[in-house]
N, CA and C of each residue as an Amber inpcrd file, in Angstrom:
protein
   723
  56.9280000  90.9820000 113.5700000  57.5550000  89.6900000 113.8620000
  57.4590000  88.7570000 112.6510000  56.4120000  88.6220000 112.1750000
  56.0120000  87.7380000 111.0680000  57.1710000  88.2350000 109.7650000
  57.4600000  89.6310000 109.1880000  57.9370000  89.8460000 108.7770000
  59.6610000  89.9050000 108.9180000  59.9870000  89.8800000 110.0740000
  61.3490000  89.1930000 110.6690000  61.6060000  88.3450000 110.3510000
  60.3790000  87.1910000 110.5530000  60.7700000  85.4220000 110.3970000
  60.6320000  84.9240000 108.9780000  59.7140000  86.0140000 108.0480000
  59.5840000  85.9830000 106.4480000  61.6440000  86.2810000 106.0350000
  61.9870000  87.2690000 106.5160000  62.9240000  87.8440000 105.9100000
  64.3540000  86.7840000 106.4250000  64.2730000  86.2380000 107.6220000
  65.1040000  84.9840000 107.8680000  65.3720000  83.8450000 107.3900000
  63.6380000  83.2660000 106.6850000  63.4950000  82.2760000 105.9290000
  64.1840000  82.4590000 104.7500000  63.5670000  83.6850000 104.1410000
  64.0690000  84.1170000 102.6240000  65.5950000  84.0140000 102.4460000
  66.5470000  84.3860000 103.7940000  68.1040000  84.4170000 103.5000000
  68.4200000  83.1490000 103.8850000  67.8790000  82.1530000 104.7630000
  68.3200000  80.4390000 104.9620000  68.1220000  79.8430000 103.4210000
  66.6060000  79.9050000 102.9520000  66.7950000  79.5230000 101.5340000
  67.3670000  80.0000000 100.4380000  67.9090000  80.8990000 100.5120000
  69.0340000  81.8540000  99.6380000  70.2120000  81.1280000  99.5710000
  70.4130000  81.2760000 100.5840000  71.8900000  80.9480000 101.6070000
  71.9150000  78.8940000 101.3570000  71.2230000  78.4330000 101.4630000
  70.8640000  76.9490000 100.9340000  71.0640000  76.9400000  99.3950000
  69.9540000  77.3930000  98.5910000  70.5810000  77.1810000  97.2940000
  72.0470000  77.7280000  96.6610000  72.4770000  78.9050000  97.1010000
  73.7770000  78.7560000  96.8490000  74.9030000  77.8370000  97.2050000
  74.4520000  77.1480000  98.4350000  75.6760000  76.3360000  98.9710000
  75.2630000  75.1160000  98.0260000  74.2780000  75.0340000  97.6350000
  74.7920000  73.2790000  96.5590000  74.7380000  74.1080000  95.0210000
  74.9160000  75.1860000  94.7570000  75.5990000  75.4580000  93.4970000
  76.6790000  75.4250000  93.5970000  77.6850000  75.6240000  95.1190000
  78.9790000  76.0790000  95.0330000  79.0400000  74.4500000  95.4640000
  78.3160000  73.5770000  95.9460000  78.9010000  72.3330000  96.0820000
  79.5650000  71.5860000  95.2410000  78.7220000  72.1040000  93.6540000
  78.6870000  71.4510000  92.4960000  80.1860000  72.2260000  91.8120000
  79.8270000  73.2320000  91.7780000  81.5260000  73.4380000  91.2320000
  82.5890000  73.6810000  91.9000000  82.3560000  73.2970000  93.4310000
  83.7490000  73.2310000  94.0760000  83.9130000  72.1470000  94.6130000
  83.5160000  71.0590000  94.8950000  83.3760000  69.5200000  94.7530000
  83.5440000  69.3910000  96.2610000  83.3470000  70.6480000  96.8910000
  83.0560000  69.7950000  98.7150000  82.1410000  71.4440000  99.0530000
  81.5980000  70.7040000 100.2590000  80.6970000  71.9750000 101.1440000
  81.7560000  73.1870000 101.6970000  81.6510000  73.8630000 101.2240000
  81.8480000  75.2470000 102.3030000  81.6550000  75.5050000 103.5460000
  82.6330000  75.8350000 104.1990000  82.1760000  75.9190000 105.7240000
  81.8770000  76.9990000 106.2040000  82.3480000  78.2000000 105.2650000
  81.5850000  79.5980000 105.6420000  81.5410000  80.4950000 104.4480000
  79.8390000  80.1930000 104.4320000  79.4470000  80.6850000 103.3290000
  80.0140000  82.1880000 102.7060000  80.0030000  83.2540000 103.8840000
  80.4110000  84.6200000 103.8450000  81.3770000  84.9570000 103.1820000
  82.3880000  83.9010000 102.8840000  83.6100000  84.4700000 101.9240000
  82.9560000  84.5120000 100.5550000  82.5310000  83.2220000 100.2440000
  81.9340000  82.8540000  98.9710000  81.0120000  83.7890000  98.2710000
  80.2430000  84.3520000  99.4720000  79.1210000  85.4250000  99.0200000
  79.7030000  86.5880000  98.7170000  80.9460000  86.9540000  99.1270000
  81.7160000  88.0800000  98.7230000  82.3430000  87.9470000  97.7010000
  82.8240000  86.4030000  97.4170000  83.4150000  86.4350000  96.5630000
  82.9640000  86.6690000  94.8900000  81.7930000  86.4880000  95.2600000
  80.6280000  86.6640000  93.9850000  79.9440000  87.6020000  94.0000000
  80.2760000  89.1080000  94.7900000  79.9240000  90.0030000  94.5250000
  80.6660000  91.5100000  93.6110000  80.3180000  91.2640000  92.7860000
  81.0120000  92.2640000  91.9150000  81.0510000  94.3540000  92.3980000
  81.9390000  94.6440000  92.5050000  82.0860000  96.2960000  93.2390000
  80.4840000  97.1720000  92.2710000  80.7160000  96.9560000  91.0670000
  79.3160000  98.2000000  90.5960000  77.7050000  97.5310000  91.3680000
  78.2580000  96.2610000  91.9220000  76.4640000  95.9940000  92.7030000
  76.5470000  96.3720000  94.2850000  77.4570000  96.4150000  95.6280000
  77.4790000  97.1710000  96.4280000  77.3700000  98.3710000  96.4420000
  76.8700000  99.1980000  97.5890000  76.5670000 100.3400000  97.9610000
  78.3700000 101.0530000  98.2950000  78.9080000 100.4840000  98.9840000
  80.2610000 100.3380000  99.1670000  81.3150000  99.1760000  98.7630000
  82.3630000 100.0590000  97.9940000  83.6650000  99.5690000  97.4170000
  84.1390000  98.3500000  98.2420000  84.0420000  98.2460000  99.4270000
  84.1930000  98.0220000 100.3880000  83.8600000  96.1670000 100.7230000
  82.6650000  96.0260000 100.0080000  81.7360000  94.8980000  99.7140000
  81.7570000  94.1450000  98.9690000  83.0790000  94.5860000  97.7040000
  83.2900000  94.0090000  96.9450000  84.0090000  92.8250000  96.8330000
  84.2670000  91.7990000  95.6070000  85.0770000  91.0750000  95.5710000
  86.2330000  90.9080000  95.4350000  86.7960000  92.0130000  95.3770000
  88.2160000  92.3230000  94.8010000  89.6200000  92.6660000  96.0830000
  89.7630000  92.3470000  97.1910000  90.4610000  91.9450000  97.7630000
  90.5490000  90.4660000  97.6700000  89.6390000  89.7970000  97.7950000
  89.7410000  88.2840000  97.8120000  90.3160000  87.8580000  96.5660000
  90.1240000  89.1650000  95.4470000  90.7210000  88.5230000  93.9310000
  91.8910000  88.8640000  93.8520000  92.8020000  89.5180000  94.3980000
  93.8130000  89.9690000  94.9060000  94.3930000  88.4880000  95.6460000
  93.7770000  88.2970000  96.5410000  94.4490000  86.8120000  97.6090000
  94.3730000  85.6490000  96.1050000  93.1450000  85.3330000  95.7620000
  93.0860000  84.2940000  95.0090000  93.9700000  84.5830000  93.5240000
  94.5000000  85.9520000  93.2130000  95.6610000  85.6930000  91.9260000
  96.8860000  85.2990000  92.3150000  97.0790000  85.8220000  93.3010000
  98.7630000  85.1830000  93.7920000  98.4250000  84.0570000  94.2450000
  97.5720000  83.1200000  94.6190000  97.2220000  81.6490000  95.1650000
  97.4900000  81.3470000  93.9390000  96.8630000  81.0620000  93.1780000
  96.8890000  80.7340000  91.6170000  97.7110000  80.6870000  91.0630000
  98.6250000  81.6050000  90.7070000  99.7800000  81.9610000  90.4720000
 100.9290000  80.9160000  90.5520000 100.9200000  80.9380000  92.1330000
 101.8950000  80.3270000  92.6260000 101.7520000  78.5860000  92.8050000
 100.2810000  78.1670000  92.9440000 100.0060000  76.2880000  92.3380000
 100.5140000  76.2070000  90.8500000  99.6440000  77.3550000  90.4440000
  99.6300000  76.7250000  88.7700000 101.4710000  76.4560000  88.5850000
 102.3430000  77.5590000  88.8970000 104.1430000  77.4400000  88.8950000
 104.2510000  76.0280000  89.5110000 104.1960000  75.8040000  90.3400000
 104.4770000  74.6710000  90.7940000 103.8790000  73.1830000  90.2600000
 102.7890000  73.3800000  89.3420000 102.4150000  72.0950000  89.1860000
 103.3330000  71.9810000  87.6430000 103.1800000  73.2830000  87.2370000
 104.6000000  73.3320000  86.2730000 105.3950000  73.0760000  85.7940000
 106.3750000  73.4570000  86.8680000 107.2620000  72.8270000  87.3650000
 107.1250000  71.2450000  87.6820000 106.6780000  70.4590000  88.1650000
 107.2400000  69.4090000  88.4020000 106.5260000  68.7060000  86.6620000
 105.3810000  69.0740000  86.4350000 104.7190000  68.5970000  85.1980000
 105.5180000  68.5860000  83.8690000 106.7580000  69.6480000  83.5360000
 107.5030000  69.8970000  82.9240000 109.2390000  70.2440000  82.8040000
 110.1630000  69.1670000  83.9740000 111.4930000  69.1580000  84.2840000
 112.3820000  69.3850000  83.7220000 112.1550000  69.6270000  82.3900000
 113.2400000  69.6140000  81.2410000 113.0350000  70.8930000  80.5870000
 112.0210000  71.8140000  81.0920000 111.2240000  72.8130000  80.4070000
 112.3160000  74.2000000  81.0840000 112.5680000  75.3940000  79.9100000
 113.2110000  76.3160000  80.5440000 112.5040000  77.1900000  81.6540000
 112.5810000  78.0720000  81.9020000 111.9230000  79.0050000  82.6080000
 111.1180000  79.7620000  82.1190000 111.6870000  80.2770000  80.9210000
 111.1130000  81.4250000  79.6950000 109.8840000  79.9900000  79.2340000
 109.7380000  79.2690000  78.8260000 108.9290000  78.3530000  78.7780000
 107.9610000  77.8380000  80.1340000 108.1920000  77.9130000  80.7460000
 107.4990000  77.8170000  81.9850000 106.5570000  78.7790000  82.0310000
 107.4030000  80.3750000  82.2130000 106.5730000  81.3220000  82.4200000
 105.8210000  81.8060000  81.1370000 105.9860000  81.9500000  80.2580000
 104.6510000  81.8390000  78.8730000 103.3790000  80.9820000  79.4210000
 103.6900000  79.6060000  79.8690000 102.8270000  78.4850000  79.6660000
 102.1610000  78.7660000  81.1400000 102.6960000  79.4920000  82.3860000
 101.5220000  80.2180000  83.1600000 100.7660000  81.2200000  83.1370000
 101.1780000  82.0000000  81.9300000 100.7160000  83.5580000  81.9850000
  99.5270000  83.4390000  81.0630000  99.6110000  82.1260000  79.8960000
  98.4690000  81.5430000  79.0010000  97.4510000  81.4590000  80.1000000
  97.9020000  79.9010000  81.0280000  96.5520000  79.9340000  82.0250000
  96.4620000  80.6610000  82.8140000  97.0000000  81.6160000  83.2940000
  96.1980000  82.5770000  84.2580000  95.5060000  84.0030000  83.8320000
  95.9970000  83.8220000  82.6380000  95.1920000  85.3540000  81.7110000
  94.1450000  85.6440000  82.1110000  93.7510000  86.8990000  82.2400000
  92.4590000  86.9690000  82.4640000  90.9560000  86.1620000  81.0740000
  91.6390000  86.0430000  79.9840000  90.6460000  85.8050000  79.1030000
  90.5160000  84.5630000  79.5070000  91.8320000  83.4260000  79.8130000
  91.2020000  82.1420000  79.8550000  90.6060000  82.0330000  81.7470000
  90.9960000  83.0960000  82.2220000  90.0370000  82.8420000  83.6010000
  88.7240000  82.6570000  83.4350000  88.5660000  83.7400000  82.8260000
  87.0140000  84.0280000  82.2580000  86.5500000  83.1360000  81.3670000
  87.1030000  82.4250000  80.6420000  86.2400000  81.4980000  79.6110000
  85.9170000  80.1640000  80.9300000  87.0510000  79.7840000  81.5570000
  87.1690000  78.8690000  82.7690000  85.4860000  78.9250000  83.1920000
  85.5300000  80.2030000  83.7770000  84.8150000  80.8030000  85.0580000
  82.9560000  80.6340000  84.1280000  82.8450000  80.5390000  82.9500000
  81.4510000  80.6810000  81.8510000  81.3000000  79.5560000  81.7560000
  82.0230000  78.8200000  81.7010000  82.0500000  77.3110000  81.4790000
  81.9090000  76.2730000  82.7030000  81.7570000  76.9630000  83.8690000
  81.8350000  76.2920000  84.9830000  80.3370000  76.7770000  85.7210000
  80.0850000  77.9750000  84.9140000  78.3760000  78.5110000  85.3130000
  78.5110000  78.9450000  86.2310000  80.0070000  80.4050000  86.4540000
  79.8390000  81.3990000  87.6220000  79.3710000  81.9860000  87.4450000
  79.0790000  82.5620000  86.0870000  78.2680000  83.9000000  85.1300000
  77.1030000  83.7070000  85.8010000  76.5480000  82.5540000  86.2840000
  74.9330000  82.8080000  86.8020000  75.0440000  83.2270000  88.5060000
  76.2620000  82.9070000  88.9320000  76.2760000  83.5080000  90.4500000
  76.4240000  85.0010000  90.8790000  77.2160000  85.1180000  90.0410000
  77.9050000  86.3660000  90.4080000  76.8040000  87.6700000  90.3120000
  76.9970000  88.3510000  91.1530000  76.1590000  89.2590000  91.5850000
  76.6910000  91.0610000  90.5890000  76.4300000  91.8450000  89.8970000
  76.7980000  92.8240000  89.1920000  75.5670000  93.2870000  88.9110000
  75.6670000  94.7450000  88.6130000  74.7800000  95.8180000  87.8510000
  74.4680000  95.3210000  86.2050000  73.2350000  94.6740000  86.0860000
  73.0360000  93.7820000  84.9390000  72.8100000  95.1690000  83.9320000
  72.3930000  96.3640000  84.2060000  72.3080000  97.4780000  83.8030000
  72.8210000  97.7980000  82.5060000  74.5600000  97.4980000  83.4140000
  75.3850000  97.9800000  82.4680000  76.1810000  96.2970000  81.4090000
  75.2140000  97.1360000  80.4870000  75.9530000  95.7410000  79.3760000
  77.1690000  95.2120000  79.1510000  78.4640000  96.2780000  79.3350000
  79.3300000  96.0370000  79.1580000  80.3210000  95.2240000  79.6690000
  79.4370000  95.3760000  81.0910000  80.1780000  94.1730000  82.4100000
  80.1900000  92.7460000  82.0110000  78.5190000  92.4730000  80.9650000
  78.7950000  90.6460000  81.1210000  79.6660000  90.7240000  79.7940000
  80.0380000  91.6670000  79.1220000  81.2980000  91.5210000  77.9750000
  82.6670000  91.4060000  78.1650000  82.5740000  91.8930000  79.8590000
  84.4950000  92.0600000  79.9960000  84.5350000  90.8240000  81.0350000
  85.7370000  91.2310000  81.7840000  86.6700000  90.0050000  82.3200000
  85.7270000  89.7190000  83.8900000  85.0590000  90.2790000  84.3560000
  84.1720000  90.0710000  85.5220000  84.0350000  88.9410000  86.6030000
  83.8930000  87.6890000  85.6090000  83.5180000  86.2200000  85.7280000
  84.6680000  85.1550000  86.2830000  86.1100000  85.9660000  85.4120000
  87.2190000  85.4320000  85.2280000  88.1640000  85.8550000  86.6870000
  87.4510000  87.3410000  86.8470000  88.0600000  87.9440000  88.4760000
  87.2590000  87.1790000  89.4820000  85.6430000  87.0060000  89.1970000
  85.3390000  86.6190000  90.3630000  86.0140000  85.2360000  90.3220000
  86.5770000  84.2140000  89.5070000  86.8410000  82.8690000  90.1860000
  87.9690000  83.0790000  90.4600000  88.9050000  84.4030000  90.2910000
  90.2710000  84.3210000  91.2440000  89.7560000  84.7390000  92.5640000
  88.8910000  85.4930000  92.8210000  87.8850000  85.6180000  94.4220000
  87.9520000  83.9940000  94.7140000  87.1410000  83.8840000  93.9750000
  86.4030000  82.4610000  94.4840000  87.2770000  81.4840000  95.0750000
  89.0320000  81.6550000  94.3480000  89.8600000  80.9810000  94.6350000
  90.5610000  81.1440000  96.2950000  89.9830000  82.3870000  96.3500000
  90.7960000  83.3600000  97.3380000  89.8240000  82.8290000  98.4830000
  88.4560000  82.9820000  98.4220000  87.3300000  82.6860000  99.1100000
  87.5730000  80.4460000  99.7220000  88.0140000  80.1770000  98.8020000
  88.3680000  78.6860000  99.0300000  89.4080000  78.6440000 100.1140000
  90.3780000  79.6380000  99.6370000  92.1400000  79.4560000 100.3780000
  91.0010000  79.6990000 102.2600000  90.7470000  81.0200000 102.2770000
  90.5110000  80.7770000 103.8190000  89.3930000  80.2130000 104.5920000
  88.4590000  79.6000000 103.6450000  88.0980000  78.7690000 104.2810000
  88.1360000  77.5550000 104.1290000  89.2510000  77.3970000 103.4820000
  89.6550000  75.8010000 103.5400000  90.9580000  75.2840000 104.1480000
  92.0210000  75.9900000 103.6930000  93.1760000  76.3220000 103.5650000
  93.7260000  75.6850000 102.6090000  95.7030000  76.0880000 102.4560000
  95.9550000  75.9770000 100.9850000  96.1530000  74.8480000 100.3230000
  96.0310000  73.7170000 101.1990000  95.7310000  72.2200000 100.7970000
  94.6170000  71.5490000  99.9020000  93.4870000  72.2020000 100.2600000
  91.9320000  71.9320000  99.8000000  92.1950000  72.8040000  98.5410000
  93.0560000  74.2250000  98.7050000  92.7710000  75.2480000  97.3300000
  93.4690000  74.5100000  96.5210000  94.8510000  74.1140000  96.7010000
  95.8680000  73.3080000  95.7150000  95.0660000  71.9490000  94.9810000
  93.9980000  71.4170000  95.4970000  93.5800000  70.0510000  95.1650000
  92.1290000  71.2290000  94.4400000  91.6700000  72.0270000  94.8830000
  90.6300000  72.5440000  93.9950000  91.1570000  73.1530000  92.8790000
  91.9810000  73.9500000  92.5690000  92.1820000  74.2730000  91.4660000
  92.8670000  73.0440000  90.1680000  93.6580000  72.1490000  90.6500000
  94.4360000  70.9110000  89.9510000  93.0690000  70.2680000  89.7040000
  92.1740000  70.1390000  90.1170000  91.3350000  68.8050000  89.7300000
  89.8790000  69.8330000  89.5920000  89.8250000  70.3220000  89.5930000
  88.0680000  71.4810000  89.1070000  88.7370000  72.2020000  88.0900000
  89.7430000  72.9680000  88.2320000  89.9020000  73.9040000  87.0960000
  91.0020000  73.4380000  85.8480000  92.1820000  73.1430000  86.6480000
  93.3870000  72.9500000  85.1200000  92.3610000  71.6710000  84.6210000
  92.1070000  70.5590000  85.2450000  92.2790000  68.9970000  84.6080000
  91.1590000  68.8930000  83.7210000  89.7100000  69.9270000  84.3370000
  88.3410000  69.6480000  84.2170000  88.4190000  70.6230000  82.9640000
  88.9400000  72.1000000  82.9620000  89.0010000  72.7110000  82.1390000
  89.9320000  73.4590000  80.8790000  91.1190000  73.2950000  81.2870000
  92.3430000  73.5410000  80.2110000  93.2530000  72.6110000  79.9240000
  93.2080000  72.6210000  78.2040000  93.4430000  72.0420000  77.8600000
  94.8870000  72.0040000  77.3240000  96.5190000  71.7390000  78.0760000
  97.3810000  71.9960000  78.0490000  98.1750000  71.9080000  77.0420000
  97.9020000  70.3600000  76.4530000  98.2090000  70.2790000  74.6100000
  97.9140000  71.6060000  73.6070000  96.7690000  71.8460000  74.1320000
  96.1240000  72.4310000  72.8690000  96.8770000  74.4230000  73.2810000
  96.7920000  74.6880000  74.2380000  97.8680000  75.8590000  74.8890000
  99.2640000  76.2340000  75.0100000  99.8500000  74.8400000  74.7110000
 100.9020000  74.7030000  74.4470000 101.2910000  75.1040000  72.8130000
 100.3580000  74.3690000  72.1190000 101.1440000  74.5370000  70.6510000
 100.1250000  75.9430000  70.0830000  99.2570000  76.4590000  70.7710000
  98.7670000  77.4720000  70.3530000  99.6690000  79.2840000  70.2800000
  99.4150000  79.7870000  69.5090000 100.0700000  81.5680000  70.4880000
  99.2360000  82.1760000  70.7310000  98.9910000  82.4400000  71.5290000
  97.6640000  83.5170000  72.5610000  98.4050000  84.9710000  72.8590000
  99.3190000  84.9360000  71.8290000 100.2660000  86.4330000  72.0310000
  99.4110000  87.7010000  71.0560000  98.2540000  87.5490000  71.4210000
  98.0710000  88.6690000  69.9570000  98.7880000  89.9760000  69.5790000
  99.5170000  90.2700000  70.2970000 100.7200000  91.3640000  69.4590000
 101.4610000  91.2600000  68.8100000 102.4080000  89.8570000  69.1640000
 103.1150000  89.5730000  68.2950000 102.4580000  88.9040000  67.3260000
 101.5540000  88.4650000  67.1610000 100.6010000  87.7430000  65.8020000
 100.2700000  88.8440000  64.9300000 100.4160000  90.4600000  65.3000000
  99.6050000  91.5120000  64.9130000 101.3420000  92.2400000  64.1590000
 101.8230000  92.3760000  65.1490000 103.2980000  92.7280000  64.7660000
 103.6930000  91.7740000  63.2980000 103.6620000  90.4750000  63.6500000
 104.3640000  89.8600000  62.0950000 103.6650000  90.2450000  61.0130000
 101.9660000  90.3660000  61.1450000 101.2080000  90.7400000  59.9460000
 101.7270000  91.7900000  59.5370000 102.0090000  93.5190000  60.2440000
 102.4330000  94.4330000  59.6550000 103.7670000  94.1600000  59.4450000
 104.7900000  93.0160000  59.8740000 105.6350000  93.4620000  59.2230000
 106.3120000  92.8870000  57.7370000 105.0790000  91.3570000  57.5510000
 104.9840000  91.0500000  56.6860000 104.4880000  91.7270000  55.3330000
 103.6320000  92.9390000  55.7980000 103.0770000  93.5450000  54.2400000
 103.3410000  95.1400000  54.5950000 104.7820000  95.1530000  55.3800000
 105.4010000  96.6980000  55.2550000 104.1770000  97.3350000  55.7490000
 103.4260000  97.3460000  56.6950000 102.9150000  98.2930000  57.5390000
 103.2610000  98.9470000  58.5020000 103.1920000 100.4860000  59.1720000
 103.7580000 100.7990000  60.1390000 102.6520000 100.8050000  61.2240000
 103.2170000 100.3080000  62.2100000 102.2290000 100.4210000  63.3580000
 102.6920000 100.7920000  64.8130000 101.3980000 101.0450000  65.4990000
 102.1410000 101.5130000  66.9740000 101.0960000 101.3730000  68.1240000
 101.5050000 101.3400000  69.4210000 100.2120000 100.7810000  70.0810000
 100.2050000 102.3150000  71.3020000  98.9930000 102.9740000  71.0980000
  98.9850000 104.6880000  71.7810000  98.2060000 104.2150000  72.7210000
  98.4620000 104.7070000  73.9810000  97.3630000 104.6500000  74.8360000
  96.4290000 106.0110000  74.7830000  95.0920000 105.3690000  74.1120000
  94.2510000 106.8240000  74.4880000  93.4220000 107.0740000  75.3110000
  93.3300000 106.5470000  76.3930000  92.2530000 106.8240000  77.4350000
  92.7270000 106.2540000  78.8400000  93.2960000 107.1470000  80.0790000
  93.5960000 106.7040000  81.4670000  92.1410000 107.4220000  82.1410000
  91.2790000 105.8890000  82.9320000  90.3360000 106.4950000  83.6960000
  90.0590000 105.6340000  84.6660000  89.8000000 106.3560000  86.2610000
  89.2660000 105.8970000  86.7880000  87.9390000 104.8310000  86.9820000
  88.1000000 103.2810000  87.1190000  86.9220000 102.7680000  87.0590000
  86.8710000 102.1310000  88.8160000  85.4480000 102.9370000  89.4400000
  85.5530000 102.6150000  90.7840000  87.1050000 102.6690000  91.4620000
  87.5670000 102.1510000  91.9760000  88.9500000 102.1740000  92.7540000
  90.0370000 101.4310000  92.0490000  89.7810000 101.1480000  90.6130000
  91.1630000 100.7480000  89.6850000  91.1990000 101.7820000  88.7260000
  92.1020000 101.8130000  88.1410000  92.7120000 102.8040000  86.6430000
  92.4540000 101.8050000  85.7580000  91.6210000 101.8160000  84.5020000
  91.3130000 101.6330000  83.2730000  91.7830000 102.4080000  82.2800000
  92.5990000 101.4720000  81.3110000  93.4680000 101.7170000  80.1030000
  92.7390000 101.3950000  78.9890000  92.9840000 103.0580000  78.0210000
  92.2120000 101.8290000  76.6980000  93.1860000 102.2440000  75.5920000
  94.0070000 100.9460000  74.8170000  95.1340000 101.4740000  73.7770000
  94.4150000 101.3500000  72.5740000  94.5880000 101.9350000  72.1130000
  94.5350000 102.4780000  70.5430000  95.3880000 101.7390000  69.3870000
  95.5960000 100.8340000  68.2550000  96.5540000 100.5160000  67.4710000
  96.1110000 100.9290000  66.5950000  97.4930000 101.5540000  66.0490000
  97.5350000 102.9660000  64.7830000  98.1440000 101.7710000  63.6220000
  97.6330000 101.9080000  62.3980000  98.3020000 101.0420000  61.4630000
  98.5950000 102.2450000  60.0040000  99.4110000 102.6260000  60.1090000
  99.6840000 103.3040000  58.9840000  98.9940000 104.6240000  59.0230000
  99.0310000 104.9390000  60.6040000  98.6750000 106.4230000  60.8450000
  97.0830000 106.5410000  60.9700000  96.2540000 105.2460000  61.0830000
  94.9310000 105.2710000  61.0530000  94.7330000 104.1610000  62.1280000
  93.4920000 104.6580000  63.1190000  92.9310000 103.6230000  64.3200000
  92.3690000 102.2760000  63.2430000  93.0080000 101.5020000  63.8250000
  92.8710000  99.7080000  63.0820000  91.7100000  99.3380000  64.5460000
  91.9330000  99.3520000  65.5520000  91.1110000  98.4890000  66.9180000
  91.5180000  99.2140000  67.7480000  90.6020000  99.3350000  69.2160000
  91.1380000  99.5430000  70.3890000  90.4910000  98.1890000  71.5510000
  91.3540000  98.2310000  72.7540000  91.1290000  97.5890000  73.6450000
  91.0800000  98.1520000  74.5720000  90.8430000  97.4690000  76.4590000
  90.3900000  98.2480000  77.4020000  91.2960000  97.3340000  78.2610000
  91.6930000  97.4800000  79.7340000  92.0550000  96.5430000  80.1620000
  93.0430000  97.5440000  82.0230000  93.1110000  96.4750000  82.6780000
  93.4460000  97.2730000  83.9680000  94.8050000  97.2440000  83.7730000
  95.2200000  97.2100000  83.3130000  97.0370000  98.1240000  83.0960000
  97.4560000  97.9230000  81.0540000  98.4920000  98.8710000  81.0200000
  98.4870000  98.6650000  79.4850000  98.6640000  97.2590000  78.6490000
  99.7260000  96.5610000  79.1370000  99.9320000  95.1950000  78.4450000
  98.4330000  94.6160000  78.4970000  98.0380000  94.4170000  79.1480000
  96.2260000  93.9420000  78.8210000  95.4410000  94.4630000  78.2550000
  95.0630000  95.8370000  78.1600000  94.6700000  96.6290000  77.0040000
  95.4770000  96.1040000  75.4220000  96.4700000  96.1570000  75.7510000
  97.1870000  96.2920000  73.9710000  96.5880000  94.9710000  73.7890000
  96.9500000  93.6700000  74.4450000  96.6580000  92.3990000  74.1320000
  95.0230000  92.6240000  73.4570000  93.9010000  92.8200000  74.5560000
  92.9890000  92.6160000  73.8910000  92.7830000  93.7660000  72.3630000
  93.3560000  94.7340000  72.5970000  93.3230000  95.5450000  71.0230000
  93.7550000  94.7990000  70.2620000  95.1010000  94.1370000  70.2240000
  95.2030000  93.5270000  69.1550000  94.4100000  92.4450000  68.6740000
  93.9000000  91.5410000  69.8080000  92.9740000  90.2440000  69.6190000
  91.8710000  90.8570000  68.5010000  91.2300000  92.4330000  69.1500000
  90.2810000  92.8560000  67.8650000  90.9080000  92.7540000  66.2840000
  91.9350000  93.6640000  66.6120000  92.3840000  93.8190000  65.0320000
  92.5160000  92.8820000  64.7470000  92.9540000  91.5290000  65.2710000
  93.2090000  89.9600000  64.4730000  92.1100000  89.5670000  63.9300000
  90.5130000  89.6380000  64.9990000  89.5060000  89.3190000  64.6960000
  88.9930000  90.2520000  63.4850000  89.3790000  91.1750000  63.3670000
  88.8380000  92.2830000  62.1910000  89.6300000  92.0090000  61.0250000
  91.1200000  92.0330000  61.2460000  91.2570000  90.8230000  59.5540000
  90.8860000  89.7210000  59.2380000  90.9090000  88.9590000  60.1920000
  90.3130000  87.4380000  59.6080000  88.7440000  87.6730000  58.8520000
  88.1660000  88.5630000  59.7070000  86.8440000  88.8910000  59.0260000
  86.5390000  89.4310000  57.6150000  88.1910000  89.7590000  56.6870000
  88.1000000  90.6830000  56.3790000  88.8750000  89.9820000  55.0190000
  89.3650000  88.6130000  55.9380000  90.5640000  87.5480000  54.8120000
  91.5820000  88.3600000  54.3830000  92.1490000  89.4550000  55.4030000
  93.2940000  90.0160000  54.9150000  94.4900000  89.4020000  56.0290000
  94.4890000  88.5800000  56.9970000  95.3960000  87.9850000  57.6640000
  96.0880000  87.3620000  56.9340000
């Protein structure tokens, strides 16, 4: 018995300090904790796939998706479409999810196999706050999510000036370099593998018949992107950009 009422206490005060971490970066109380706790559980730390966060990150990318278009839209009336859609695909990238999601101190919630090093290197942080987003939508509904993401995430954290006149295209930044100094290049995919219940891509960029960088990523256009981001980072290092 004693050990019943030890192990009850232990999950009320668990279950307490998480709800005023999530108070703090979601700017109202939660009314059921259980989404939230899923939503911050990463698939390599369950026993089952099942437990993971990644249906809810599924609900919370198309939530996202579809505010961020719309605030867009009215934020920018004169703006084409082809301009529109660049200037959502910047903020919803997985890289700037993830810088979002480090900067807001989900990296300390989120639950993963600390094991494996490679997890706090990739996009993890950036999926769980499309969970997290997803985890908001039903227990708030899409009123509370539309006012949480506009005022916690775009206003608090991206910076639209500075995204706007930036290019976050690293292929085509990688493309003009070779074609500025007559290089031939090409982007190979060399590795299709199962990771848990997604397919993991990792492309290869060949520069003149020799591996320049590779990247990793859950379908190819995200792989190539981050390959090229290396190779950018590997010339600049290198003052050959």
């Amino acid at each position: 018995m004693r050990r019943l009422i030890n192990r009850i206490l232990t999950n009320f005060s668990s279950d307490k300090q998480l709800l005023l971490q999530l108070e703090h970066i979601l700017g109202f109380t939660p009314k059921h904790i259980s989404y939230y706790q899923l939503a911050l559980m990463h698939r390599s730390k369950p026993e089952e796939a099942t437990d993971s966060n990644e249906r809810l990150e599924f609900l919370g990318d198309a939530i996202l998706g579809a505010i961020i278009a719309e605030y867009l839209f009215k934020k920018y009336p004169y703006q084409s479409e082809g301009y529109l859609t660049e200037l959502r695909s910047r903020i919803v990238r997985r890289e700037t999810m993830n810088n979002v999601a480090l900067r807001m101190g989900l990296n300390k919630l989120v639950k993963y196999n600390q094991n494996d090093r490679s997890l706090s290197r990739s996009h993890i942080f950036g999926n769980a706050l499309e969970a997290l987003i997803g985890a908001v939508y039903l227990d708030q509904g899409f009123i509370k999510t539309r006012k949480f993401i506009l005022n916690q995430l775009v206003r608090e954290y991206i910076d639209l000036d500075t995204m706007e006149s930036t290019d976050t295209n690293y292929k085509n930044q990688l493309l003009s370099w070779a074609q500025r100094n007559n290089h031939t290049m090409s982007f190979d995919t060399l590795e299709e593998k199962m990771d848990a219940t997604r397919k993991l891509f990792t492309v290869g960029i060949m520069v003149n018949g020799e591996l320049m960088a590779t990247g990793t990523g859950y379908n190819k256009k995200e792989a190539g992107q981050v390959a090229a981001k290396n190779a950018l980072d590997k010339l600049n290092a290198s003052k050959l950009l």
